[in-house]
N, C-alpha and C positions, 0 to 999 in steps of 0.2 A: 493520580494526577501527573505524575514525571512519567509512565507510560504513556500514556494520552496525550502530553507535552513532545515526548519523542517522536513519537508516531506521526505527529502532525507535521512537525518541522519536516522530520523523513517524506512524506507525501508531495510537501511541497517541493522538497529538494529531486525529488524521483520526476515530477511533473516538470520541474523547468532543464532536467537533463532531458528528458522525450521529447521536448518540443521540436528538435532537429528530426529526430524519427518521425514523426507526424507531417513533417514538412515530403519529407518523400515515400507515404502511402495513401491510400486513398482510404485508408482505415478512419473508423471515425475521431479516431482517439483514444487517448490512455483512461482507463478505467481503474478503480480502485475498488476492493475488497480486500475483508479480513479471512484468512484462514478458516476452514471449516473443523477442523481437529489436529490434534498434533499426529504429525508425521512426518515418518522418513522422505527425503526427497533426492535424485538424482540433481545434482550438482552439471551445469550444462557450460558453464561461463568458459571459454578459449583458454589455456592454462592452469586454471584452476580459479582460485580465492583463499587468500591470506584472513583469517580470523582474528583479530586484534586482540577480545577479549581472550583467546586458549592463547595466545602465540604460535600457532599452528597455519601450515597450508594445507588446503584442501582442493584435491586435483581432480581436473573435468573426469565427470565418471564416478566419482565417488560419494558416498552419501550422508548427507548429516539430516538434523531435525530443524521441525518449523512450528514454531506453537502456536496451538490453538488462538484466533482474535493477531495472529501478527498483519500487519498490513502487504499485502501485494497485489501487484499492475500489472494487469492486461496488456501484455506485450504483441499478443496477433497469435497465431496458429501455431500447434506443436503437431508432436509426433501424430498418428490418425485418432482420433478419440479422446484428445488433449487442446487445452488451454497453455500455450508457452507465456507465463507471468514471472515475475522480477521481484523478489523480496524487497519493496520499501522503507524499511526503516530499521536503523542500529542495532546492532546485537545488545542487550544488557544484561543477558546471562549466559553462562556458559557453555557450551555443550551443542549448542546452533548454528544455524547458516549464516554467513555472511554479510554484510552488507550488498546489497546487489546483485544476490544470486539470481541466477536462471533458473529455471527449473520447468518441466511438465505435469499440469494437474489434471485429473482425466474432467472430462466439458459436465459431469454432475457436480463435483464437490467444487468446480468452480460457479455453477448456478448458483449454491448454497450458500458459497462464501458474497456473491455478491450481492443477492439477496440482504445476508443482515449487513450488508455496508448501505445499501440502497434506503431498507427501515431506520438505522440510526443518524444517515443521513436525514430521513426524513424529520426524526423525532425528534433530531436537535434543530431543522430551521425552525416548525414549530415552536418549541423555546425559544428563537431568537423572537418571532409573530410574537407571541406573548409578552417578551419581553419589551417590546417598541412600544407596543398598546400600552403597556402599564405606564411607561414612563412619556408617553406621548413626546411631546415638543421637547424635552429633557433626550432625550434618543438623538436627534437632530445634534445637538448639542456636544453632549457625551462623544458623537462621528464626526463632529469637525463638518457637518452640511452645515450650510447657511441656508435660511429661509429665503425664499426669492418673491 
């Protein structure tokens, strides 16, 4: 639950920093997937990235880990044969990348990664459809809509 609490707040906070990026490309927007397995990844960010949880800096060029299910955003085009994406959400363990790393994913395991962001997207509106039906007029309610 405090994974899935982090990762969200992260998403969000990653999505309302993009919005100036979005404002000057024609790209369609920030996307969101989870990691397809853990791996190493080249660190791309201009000076590096300060790790909070090691107390440690990590310099452009150098490489830490990204675990499997961590959240990261379609930033636009990398190296030839790459997805350049953004690690979205807080470190809570040790031994990883940054908040707001850069990095390049080759354009498969970022298909995969967004794939199951895409199904659990799906699976929990779902849940939410079911949940309004169950509670009908009580839904309304519970969201602060007024009936009109």
């Amino acid at each position: 639950m405090k994974k899935l609490l982090v990762g969200s707040i992260s998403a969000f906070a990653l999505a309302a920093l993009t919005l100036p990026v979005q404002a000057q490309s024609s790209d369609p927007g920030v996307e969101l997937a989870f990691m397809p397995s853990t791996m190493s990844v080249t660190l791309l960010n201009e000076g590096g990235k300060y790790v909070a949880i090691d107390l440690k800096h990590i310099a452009q060029g150098e490489k830490c880990r990204m675990d499997k299910d961590a959240t990261i955003a379609r930033m636009g085009t990398g190296a030839p044969g790459t997805v350049r994406v953004r690690y979205a959400a807080a470190q809570i363990s040790s031994g990883g990348c940054p908040f707001m790393t850069t990095f390049d994913l080759p354009e498969a395991d970022y298909a995969k990664a967004r794939t199951a962001f895409v199904k659990m997207k799906d699976e929990a509106w779902k849940k939410v459809d079911e949940i309004k039906k169950d509670l009908g007029d009580k839904w309304d309610e519970l969201t602060g809509k007024k009936k009109t």
